[in-house]
C-alpha positions as CSV (number, residue, x, y, z in Angstrom):
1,X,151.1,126.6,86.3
2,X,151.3,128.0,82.6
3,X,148.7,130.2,81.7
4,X,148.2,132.1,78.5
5,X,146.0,135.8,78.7
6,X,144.6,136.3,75.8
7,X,144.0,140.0,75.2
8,X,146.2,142.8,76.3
9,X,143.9,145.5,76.9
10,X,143.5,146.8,81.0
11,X,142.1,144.0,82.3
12,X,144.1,141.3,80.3
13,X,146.9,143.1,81.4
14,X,146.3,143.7,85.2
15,X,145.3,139.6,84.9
16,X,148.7,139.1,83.4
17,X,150.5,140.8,86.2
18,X,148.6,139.7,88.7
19,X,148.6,135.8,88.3
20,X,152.5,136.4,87.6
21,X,152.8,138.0,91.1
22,X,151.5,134.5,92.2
23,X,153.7,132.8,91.1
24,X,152.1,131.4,87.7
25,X,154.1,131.1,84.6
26,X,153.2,133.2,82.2
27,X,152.3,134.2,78.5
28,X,150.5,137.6,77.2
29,X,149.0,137.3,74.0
30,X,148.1,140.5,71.9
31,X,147.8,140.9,68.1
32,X,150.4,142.5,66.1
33,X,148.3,145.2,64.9
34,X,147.3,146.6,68.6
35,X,148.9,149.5,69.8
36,X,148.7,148.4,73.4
37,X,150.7,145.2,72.5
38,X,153.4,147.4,70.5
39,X,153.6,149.6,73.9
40,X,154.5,146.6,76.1
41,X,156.6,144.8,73.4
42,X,158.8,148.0,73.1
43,X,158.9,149.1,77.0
44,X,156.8,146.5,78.5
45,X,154.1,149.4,79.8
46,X,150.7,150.5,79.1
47,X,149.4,153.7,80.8
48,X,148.6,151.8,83.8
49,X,150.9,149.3,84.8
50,X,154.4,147.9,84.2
51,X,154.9,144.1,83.3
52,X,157.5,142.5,85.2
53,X,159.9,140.6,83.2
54,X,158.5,137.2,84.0
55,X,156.0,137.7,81.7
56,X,156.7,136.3,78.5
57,X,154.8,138.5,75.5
58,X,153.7,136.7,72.3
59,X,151.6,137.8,68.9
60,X,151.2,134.3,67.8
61,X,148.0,133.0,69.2
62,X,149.3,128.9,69.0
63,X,150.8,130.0,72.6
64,X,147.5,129.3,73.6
65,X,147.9,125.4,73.1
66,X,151.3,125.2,75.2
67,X,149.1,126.1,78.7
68,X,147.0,124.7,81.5
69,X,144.9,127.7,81.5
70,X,143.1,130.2,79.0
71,X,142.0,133.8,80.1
72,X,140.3,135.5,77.9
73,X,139.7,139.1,78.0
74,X,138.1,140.7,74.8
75,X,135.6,142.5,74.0
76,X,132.2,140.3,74.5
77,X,131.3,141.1,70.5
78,X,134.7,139.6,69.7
79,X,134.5,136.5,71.5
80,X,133.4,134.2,68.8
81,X,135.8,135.3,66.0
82,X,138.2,134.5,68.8
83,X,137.1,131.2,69.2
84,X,137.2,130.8,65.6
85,X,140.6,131.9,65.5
86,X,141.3,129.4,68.3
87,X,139.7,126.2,66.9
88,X,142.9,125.2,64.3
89,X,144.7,124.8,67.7
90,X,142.3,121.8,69.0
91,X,142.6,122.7,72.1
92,X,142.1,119.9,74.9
93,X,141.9,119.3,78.3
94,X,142.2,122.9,79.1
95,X,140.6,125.5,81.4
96,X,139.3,128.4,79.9
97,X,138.6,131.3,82.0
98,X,136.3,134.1,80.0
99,X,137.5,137.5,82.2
100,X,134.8,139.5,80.8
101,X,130.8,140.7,80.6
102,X,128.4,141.1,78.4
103,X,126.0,139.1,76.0
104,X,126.3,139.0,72.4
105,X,124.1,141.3,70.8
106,X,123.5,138.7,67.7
107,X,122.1,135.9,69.5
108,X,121.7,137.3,73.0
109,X,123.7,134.2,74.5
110,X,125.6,134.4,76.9
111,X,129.3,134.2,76.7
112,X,129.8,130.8,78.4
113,X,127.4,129.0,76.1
114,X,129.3,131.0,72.6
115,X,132.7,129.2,74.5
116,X,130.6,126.0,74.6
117,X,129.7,125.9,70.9
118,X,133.8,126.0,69.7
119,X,135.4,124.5,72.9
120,X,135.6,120.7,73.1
121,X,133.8,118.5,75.8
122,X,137.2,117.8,77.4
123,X,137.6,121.5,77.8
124,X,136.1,123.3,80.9
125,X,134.8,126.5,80.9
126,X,134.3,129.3,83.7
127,X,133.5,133.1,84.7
128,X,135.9,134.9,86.3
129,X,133.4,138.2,87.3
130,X,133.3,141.0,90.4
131,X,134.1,144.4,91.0
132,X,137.4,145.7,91.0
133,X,139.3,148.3,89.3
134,X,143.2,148.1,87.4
135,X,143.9,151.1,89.2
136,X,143.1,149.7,92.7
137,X,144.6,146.9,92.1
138,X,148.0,147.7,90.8
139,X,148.0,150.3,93.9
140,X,147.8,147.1,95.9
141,X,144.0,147.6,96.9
142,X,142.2,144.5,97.6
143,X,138.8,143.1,96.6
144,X,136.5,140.4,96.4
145,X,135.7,138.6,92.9
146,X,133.6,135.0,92.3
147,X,134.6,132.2,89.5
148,X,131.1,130.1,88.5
149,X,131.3,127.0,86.7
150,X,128.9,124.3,85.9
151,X,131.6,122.0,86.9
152,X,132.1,122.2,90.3
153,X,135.6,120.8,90.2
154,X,137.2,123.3,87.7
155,X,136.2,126.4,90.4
156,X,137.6,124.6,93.4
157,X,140.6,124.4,91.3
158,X,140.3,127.9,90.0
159,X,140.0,129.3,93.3
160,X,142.5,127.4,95.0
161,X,145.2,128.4,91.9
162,X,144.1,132.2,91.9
163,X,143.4,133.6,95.2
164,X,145.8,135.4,96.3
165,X,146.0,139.1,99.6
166,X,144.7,141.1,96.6
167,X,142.3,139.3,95.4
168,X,139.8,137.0,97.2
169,X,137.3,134.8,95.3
170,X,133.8,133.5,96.0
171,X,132.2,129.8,94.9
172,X,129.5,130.9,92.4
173,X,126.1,128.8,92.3
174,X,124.2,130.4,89.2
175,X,126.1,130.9,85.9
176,X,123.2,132.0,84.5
177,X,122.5,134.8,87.0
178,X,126.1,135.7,87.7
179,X,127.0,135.9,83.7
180,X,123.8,138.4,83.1
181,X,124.3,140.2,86.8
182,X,128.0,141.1,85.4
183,X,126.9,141.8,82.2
184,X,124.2,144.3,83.3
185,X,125.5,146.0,85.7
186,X,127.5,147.8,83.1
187,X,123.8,149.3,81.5
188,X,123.2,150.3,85.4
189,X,126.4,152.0,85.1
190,X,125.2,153.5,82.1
191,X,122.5,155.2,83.4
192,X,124.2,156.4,86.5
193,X,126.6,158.5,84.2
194,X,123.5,160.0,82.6
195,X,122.3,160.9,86.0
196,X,125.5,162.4,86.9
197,X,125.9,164.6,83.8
198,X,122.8,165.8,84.1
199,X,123.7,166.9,87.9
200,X,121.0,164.3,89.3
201,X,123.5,162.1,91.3
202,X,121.5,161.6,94.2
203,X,118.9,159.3,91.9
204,X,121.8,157.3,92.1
205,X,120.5,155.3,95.2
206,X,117.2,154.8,93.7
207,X,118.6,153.9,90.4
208,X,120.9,151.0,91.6
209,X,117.4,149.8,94.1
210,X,115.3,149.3,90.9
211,X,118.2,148.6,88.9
212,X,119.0,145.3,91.0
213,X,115.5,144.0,91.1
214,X,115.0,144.7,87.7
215,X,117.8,142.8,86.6
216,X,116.4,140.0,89.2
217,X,113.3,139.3,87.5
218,X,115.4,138.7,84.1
219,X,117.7,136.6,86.0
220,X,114.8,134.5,86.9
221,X,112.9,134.2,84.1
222,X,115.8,133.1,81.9
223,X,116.6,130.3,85.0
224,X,118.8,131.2,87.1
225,X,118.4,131.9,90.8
226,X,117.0,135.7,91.3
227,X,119.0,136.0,94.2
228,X,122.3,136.5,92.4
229,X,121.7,140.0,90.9
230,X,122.4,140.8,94.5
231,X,125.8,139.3,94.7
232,X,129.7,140.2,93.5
233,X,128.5,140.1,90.0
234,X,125.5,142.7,90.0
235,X,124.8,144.7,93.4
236,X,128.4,144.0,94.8
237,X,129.8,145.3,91.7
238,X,128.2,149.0,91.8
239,X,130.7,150.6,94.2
240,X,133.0,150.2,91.1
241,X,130.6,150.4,88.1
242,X,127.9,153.1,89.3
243,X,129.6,155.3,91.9
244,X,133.5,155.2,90.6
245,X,135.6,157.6,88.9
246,X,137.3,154.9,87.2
247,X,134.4,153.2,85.3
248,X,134.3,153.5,81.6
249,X,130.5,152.9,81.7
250,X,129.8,155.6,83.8
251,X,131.7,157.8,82.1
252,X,130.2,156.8,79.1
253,X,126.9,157.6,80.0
254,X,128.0,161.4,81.6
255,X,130.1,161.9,78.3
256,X,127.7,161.3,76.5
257,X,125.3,163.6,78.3
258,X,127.5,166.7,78.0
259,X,128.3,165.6,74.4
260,X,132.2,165.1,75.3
261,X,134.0,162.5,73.6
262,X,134.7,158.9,74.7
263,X,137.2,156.3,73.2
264,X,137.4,153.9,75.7
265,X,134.9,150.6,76.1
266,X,131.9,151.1,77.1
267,X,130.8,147.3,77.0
268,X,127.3,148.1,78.6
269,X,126.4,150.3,75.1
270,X,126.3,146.5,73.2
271,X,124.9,144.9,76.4
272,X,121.5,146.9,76.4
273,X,120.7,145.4,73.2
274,X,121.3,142.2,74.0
275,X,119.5,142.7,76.9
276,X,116.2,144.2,75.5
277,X,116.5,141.1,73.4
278,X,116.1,138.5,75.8
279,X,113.5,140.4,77.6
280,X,111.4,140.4,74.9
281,X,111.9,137.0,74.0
282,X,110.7,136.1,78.0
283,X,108.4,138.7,78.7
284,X,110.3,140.2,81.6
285,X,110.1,143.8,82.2
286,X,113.2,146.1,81.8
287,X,112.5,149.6,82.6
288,X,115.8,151.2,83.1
289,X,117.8,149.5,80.4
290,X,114.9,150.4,77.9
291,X,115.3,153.8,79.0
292,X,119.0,153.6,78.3
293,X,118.2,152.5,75.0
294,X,116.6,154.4,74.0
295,X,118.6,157.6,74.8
296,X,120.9,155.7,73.0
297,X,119.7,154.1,69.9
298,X,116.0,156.2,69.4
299,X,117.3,160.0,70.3
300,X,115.1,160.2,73.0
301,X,116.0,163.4,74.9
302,X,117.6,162.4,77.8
303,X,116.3,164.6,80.7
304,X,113.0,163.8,80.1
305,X,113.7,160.0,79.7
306,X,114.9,159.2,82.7
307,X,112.4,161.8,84.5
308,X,109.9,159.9,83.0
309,X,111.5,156.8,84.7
310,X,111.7,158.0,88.1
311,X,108.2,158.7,88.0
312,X,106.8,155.4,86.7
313,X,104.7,154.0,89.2
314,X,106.5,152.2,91.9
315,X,104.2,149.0,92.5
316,X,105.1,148.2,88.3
317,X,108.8,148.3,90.0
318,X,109.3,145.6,92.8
């Protein structure tokens, strides 16, 4: 099939390559102005991966129109200009995959329903979400990932056009819970690199425990089924998010204990104020992502913060 990636940053990339090494026709889009796109239009590498030259590489975003199928891979907070950008092409009949996670911080919607607002009816949307690392995957490690959908027929199709030895993926049930389980999990991850900077790793195990069932009870208050914060998208994703070297969330949170600098995305530093939003808006309690926060955004000290958190009583906890 042809399918156009739209973003060309580590994970648009490693989608590129990968759905290419399936056989898939396809088209990498990147703007003019990013460096990454530069890299791979002069050599056709990044500092991860190598594109084979199957892959066709465009800066014109009307590539989009000429596919079957749209991956997107920004930055959550740039999704809607995106879409903005994308709405002169009139796009029909197509199936667009949103290969990222996080809520935007504006509105505190989730990605699927900001896809909604531009996309025609005719259009259907899904998640592609899990753990999984570029790394791993280029090094020809495999994992398991989940596509959710509220059409039922676009996932079947999804899964049966995308699964592949490296990569096998699950039917998901609860957009709602999968989309804020994969968005959250990056906050978790957050926290975990505080722990780890300040040399308390082994809170680690407590920390993804209450982290899970805190992120439950948000799940089911906004509607979804509480359940799914301990699938692929949430629980199965801490292995990558929580405990591995390769997560920019975690080492966000440990750079940012030890005052080191950090350039890469840290999507889970927008996603905790998004979050805080919509549990204030439903009354649902979130202690470790307000402690994030407000590391974050109030200058609490951070020690204190989180000792403060692992010695909140534990019956206000599950």
């Amino acid at each position: 099939m042809k399918i156009t990636v739209i973003g060309c940053g580590r994970w648009g990339s490693l989608i590129a390559w990968y759905l290419s090494s399936l056989g898939h026709q396809i088209t990498l889009y990147g703007r003019a102005s990013s460096a990454r796109m530069q890299s791979f239009l002069k050599d056709r590498k990044n500092d991860l991966l190598t594109l084979p030259d199957s892959i066709a590489l465009s800066t014109d975003l009307s590539c989009a129109a000429e596919s079957e199928i749209l991956v997107i891979s920004v930055g959550a907070q740039n999704l809607r200009e995106l879409l903005e950008e994308l709405s002169p092409l009139q796009l029909h009949e197509k199936t667009v995959v949103l290969c990222m996670k996080g809520i935007e911080i504006a509105t505190g919607k989730r990605l699927s329903e900001i896809a909604g607002e531009y996309l025609a009816p005719a259009n259907r949307i899904a998640v592609w979400l899990g753990p999984g690392h570029v790394q791993e995957f280029y090094a020809g490690i495999p994992n398991c990932m989940v596509i959710d959908s509220d059409d039922s027929a676009a996932k079947s199709f999804l899964i049966e056009a995308f699964s592949g030895p490296l990569i096998r993926f699950y039917y998901g049930n609860d957009l709602i819970g999968n989309e804020i389980g994969g968005a959250a999990k990056n906050v978790i991850g957050i926290a975990a690199g505080m722990l780890d900077g300040l040399g308390l790793s082994s809170l680690k195990g407590a920390l993804t425990a209450r982290g899970t069932r805190e992120i439950s009870r948000l799940i089911k208050a906004l509607g979804g089924n509480e359940l799914t914060a301990y699938g692929l998208c949430h629980l199965g994703d801490y292995g990558a998010t929580v405990f591995s070297p390769y997560s920019h969330n975690r080492r966000f949170g440990e750079a940012y204990i030890k005052k080191e600098p950090f350039d890469q995305l840290a999507e889970g530093y927008y996603t905790v104020q998004a979050l805080l939003r919509l549990a204030q808006q439903h009354r649902s309690e979130l202690p470790i992502c307000e402690t994030v926060y407000r590391i974050l955004f109030d200058n609490a000290e951070p020690q204190e913060a989180l000792e403060q958190l692992f010695t909140r009583d534990l019956k206000t906890e599950f």
